[in-house]
Biopython code that builds the backbone (N, CA, C, O; Angstrom):
import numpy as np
from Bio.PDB.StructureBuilder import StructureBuilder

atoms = [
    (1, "UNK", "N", (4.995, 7.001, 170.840)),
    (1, "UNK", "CA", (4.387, 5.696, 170.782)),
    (1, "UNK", "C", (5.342, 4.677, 171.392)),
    (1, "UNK", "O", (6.572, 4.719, 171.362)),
    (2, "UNK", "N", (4.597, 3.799, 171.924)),
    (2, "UNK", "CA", (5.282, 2.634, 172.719)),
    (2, "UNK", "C", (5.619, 1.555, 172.030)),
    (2, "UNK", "O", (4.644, 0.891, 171.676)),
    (3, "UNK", "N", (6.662, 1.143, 171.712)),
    (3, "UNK", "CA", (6.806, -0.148, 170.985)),
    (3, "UNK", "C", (7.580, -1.348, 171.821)),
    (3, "UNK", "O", (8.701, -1.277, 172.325)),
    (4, "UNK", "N", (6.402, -2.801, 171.829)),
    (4, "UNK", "CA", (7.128, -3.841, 172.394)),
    (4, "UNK", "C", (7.217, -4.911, 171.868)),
    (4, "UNK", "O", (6.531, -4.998, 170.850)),
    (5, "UNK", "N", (7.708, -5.671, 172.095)),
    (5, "UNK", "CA", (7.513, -7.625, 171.529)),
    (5, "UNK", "C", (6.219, -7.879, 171.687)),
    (5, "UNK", "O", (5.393, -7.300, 172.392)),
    (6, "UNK", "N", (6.041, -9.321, 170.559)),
    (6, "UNK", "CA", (5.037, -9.657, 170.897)),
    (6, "UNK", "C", (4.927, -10.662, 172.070)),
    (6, "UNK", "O", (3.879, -11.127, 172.518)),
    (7, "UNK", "N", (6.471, -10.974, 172.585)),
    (7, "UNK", "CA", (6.277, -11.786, 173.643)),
    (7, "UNK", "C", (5.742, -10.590, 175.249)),
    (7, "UNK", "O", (4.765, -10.742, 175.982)),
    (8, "UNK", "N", (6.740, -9.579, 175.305)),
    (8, "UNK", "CA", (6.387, -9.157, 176.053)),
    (8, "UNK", "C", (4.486, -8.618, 176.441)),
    (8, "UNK", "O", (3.896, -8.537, 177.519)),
    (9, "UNK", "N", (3.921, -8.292, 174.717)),
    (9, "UNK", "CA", (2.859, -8.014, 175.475)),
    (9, "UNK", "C", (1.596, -8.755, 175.617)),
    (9, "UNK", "O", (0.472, -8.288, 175.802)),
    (10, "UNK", "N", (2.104, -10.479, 175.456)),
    (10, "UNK", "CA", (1.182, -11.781, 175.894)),
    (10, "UNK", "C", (1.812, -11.667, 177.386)),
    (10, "UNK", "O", (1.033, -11.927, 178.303)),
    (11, "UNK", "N", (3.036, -11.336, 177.697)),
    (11, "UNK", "CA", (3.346, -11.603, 179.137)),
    (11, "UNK", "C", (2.970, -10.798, 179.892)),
    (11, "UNK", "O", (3.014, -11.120, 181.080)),
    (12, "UNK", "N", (2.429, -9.380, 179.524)),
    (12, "UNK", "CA", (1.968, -8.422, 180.805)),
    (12, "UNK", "C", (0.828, -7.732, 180.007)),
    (12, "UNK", "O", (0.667, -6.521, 180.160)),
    (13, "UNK", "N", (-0.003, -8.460, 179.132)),
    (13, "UNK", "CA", (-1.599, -8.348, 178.555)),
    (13, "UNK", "C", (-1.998, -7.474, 179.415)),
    (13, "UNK", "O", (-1.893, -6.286, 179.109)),
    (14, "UNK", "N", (-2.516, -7.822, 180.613)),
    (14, "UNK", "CA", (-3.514, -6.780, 181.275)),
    (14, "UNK", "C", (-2.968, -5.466, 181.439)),
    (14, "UNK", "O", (-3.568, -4.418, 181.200)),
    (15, "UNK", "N", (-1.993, -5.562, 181.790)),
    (15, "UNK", "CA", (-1.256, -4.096, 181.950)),
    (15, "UNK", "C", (-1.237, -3.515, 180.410)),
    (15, "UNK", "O", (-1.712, -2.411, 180.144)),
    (16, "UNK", "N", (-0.755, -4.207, 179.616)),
    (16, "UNK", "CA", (-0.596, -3.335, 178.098)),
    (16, "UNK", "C", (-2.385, -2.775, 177.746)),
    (16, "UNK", "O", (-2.806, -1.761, 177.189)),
    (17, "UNK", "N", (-3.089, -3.945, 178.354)),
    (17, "UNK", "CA", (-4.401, -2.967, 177.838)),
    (17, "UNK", "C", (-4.516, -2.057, 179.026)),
    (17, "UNK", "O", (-4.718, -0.915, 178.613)),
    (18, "UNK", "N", (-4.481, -2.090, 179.951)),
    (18, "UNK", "CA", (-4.466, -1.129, 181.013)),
    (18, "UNK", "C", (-4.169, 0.325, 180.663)),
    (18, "UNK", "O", (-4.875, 1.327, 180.549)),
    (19, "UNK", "N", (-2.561, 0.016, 180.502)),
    (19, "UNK", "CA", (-1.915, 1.565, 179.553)),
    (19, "UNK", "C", (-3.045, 1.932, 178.738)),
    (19, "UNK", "O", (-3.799, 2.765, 179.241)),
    (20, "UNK", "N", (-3.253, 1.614, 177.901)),
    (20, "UNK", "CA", (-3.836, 1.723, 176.443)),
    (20, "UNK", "C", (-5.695, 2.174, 176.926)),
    (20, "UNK", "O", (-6.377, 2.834, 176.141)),
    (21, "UNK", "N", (-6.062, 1.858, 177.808)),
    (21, "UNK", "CA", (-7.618, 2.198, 178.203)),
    (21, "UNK", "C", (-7.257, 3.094, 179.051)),
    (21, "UNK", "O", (-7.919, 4.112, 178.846)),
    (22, "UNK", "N", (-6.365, 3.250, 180.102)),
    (22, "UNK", "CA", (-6.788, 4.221, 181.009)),
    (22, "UNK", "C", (-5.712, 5.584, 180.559)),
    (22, "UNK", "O", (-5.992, 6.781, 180.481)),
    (23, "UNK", "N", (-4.584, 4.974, 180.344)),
    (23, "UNK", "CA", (-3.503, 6.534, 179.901)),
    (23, "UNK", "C", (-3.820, 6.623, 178.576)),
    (23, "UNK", "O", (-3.117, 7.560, 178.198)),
    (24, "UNK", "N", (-4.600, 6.129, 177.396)),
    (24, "UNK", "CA", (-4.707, 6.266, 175.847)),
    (24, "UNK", "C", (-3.168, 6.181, 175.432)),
    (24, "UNK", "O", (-2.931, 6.818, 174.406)),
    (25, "UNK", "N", (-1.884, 5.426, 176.097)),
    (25, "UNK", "CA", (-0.832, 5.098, 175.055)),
    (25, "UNK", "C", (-1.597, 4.296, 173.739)),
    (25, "UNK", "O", (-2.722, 3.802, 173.658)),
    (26, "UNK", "N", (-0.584, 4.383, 172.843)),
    (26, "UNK", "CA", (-0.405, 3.423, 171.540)),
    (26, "UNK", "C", (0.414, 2.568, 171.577)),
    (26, "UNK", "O", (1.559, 3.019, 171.618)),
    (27, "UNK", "N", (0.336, 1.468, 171.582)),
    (27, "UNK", "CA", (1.543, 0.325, 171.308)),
    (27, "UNK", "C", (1.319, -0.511, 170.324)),
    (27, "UNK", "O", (0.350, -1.261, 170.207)),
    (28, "UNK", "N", (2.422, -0.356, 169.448)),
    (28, "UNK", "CA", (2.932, -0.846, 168.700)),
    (28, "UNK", "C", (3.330, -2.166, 169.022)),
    (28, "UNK", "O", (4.031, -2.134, 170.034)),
    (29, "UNK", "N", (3.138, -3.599, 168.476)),
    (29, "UNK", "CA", (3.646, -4.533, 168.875)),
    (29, "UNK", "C", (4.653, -5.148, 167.444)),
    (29, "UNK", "O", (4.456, -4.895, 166.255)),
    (30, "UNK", "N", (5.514, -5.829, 167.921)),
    (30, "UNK", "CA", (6.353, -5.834, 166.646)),
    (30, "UNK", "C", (6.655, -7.442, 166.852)),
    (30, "UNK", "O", (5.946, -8.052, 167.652)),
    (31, "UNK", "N", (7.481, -7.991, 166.288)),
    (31, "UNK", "CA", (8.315, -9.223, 165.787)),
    (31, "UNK", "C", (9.905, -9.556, 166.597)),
    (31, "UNK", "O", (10.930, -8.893, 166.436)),
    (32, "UNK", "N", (9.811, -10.235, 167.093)),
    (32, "UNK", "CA", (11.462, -10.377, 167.413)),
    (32, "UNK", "C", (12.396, -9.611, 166.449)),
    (32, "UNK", "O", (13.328, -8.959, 166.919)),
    (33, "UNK", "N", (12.255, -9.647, 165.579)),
    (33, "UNK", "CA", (12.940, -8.947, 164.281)),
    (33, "UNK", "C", (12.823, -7.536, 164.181)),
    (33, "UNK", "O", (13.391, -6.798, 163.377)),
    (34, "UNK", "N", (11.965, -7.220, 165.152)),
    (34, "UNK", "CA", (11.970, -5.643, 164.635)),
    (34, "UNK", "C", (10.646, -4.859, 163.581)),
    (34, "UNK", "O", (10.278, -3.687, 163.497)),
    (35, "UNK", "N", (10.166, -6.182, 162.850)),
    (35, "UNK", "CA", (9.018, -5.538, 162.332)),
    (35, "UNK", "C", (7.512, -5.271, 162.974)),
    (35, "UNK", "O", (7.034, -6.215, 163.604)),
    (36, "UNK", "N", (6.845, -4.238, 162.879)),
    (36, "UNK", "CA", (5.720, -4.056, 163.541)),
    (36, "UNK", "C", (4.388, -4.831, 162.820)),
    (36, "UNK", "O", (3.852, -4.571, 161.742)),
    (37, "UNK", "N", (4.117, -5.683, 163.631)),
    (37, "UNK", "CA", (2.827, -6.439, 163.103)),
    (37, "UNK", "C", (1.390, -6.003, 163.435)),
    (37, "UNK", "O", (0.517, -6.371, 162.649)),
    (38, "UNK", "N", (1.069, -5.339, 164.394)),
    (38, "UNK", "CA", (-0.355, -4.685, 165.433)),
    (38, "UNK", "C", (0.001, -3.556, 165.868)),
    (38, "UNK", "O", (1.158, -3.137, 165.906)),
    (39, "UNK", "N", (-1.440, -2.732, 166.388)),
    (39, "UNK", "CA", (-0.931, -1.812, 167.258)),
    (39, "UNK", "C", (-2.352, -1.945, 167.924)),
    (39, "UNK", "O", (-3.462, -2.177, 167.444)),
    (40, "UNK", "N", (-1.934, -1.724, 169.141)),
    (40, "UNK", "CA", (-2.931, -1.921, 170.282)),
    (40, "UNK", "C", (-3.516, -0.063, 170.632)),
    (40, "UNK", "O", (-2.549, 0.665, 170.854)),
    (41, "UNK", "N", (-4.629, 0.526, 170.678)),
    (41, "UNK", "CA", (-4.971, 1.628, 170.543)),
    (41, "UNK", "C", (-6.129, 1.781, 171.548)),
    (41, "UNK", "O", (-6.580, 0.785, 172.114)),
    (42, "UNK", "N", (-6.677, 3.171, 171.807)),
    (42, "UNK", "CA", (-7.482, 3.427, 172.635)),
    (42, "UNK", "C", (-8.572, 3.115, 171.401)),
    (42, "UNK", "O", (-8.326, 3.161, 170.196)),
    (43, "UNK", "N", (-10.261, 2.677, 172.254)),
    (43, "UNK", "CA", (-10.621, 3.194, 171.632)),
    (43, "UNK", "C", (-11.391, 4.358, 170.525)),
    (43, "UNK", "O", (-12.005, 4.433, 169.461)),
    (44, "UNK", "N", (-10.888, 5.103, 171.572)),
    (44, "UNK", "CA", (-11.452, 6.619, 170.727)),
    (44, "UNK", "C", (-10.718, 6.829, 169.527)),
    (44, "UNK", "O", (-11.147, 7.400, 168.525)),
    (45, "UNK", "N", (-9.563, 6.324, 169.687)),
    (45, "UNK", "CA", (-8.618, 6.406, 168.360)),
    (45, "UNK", "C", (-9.087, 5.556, 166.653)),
    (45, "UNK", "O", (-8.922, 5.884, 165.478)),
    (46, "UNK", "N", (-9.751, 4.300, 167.384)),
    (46, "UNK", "CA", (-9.888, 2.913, 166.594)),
    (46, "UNK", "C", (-11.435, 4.017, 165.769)),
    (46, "UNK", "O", (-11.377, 4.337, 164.582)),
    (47, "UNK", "N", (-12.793, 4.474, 166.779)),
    (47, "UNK", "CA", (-13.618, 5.177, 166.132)),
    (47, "UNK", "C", (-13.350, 6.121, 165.231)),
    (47, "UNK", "O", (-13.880, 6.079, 164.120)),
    (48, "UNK", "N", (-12.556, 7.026, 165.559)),
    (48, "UNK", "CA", (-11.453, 8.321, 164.708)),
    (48, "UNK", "C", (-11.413, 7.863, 163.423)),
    (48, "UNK", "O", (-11.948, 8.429, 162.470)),
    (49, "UNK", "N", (-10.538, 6.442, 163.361)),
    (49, "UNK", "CA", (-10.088, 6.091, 162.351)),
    (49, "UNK", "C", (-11.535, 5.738, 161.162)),
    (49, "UNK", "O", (-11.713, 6.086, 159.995)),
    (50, "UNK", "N", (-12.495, 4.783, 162.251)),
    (50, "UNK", "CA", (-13.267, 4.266, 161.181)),
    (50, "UNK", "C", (-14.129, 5.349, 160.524)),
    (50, "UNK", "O", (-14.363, 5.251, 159.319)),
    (51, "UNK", "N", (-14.646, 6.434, 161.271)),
    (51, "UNK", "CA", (-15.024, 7.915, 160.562)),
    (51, "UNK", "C", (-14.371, 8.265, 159.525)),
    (51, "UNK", "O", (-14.913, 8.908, 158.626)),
    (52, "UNK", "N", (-13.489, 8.010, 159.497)),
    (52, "UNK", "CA", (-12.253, 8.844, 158.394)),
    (52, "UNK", "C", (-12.765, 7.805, 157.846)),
    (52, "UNK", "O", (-13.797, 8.199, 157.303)),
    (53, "UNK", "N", (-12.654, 6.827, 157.692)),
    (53, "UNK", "CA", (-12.228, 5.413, 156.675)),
    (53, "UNK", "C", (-13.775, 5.875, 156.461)),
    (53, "UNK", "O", (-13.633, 6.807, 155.669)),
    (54, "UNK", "N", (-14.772, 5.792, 156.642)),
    (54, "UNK", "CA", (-16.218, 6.062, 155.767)),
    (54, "UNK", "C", (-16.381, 7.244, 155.217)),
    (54, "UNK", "O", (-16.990, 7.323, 154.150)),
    (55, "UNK", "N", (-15.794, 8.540, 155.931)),
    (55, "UNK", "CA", (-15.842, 9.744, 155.396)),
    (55, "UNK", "C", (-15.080, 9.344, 153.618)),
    (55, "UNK", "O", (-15.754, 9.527, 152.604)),
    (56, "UNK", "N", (-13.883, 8.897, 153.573)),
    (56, "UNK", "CA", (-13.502, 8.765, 152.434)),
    (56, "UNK", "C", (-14.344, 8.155, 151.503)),
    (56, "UNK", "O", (-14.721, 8.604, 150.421)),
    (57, "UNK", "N", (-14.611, 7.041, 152.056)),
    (57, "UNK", "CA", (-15.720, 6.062, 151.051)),
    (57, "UNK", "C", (-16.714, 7.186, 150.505)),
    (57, "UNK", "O", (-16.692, 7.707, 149.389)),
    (58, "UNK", "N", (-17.502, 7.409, 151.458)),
    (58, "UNK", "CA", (-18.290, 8.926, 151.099)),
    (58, "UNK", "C", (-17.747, 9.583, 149.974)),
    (58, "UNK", "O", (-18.430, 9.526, 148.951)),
    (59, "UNK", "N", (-16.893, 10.071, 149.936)),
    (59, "UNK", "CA", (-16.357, 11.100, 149.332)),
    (59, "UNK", "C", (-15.788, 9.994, 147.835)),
    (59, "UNK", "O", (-15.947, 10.681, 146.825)),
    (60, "UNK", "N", (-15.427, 9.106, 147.595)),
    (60, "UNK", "CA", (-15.434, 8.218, 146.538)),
    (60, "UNK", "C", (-16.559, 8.127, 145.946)),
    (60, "UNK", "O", (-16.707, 8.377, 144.750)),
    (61, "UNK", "N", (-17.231, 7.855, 146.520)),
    (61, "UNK", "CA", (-18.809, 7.089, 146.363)),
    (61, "UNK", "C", (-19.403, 7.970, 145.323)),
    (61, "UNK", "O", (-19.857, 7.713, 144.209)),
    (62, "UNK", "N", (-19.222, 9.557, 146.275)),
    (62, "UNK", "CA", (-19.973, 10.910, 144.986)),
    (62, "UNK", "C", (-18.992, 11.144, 144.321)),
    (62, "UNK", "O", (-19.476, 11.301, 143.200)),
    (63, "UNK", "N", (-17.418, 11.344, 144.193)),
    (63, "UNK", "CA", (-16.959, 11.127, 142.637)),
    (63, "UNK", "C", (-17.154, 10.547, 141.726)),
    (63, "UNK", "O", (-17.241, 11.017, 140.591)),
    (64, "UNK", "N", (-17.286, 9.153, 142.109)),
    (64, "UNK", "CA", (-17.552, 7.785, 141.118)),
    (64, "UNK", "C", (-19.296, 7.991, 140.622)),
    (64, "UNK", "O", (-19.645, 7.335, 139.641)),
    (65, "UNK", "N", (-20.275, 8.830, 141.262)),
    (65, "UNK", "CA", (-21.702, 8.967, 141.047)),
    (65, "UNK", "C", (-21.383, 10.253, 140.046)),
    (65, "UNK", "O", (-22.258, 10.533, 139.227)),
    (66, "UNK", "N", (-20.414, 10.887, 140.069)),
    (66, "UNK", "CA", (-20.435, 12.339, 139.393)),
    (66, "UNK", "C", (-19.887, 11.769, 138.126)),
    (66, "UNK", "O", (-20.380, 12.284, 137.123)),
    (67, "UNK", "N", (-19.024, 10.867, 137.917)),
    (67, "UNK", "CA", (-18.235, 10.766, 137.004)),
    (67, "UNK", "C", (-19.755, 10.311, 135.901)),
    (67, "UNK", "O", (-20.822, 9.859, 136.317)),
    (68, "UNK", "N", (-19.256, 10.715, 133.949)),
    (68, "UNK", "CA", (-20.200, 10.707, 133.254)),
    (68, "UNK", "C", (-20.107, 9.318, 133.042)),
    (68, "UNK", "O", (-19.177, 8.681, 133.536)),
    (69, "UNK", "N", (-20.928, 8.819, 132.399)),
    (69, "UNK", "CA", (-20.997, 7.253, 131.773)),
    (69, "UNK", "C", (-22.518, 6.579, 132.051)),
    (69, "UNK", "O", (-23.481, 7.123, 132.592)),
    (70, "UNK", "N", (-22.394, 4.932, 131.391)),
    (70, "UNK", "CA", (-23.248, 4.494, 131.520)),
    (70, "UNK", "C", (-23.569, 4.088, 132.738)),
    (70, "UNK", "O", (-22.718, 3.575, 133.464)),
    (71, "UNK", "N", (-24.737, 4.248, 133.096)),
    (71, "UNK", "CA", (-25.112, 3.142, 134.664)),
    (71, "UNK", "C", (-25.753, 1.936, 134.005)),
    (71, "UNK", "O", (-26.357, 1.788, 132.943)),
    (72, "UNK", "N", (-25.328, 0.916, 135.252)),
    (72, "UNK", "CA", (-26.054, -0.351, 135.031)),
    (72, "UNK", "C", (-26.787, -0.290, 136.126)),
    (72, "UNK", "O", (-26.770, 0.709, 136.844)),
    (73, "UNK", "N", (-27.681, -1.588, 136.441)),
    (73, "UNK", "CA", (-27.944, -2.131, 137.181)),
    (73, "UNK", "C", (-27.249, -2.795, 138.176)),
    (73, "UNK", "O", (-26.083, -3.042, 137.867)),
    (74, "UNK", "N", (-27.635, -3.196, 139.383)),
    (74, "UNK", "CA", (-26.736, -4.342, 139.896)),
    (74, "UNK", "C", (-26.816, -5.548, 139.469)),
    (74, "UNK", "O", (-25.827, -6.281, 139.483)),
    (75, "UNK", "N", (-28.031, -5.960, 139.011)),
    (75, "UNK", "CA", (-28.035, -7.534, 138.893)),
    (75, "UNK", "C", (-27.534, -7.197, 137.017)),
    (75, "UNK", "O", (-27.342, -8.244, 136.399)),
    (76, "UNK", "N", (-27.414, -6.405, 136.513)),
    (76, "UNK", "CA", (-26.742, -6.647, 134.738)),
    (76, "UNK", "C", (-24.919, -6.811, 135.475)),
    (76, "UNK", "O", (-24.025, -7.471, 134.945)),
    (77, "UNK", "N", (-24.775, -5.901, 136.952)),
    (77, "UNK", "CA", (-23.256, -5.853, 136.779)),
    (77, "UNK", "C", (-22.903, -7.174, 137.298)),
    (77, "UNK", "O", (-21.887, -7.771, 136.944)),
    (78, "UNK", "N", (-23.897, -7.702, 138.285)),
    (78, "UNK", "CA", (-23.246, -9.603, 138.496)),
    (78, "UNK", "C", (-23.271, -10.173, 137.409)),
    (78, "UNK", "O", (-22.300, -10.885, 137.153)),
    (79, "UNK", "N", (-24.386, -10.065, 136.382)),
    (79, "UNK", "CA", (-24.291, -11.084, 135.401)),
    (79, "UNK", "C", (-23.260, -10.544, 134.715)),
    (79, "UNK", "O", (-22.527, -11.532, 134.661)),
    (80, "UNK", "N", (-22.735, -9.770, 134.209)),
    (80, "UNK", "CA", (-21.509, -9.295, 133.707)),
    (80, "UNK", "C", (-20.435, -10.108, 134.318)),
    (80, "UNK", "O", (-19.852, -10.887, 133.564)),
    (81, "UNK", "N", (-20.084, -10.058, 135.535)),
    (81, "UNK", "CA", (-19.159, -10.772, 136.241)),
    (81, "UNK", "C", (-19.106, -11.954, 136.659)),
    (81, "UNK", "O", (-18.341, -12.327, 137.548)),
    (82, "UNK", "N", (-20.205, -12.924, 135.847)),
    (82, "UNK", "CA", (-20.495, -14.177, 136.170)),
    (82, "UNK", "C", (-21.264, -14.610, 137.544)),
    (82, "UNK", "O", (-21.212, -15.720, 138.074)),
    (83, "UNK", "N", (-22.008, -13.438, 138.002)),
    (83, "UNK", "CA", (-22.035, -13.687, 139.380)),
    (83, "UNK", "C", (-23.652, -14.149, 139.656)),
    (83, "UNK", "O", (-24.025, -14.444, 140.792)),
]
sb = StructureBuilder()
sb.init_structure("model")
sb.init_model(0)
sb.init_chain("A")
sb.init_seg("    ")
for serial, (resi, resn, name, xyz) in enumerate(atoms, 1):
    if name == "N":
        sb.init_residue(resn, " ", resi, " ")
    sb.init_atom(name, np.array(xyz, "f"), 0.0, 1.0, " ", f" {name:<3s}", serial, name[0])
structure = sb.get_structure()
């Protein structure tokens, strides 16, 4: 993975997305300091991720449906929560 400033990659933008769409690098953009704040990604990578990120939900969703207990409603669980 590629890691740069965030000055450097406002100063050569097109090229950093360039890399990143046509070779699929990753860059990491960081802080004068050294800490990483973004990362700039293809996006086949960014879809990857959000699959996973719903696959999990999924997979929460029917634990939390399996688990025993009472069900409510939705509108008893807003009024519960003042909502």
């Amino acid at each position: 993975m590629v890691r740069m400033t965030a000055t450097e990659a406002r100063e050569h933008f097109a090229d950093t997305l360039n890399r990143v769409s046509y070779r699929g690098e990753r860059i990491v953009v960081c802080r004068r300091g050294g800490k990483d704040v973004a990362a700039v990604v293809p996006m086949d990578d960014l879809e990857l991720l959000q699959k996973l990120e719903d696959r999990l939900d999924r997979e929460a969703i029917q634990k939390a449906l399996a688990e025993p207990g009472k069900r409510v409603s939705y509108r008893t669980f807003r009024k519960t929560l003042g909502l």
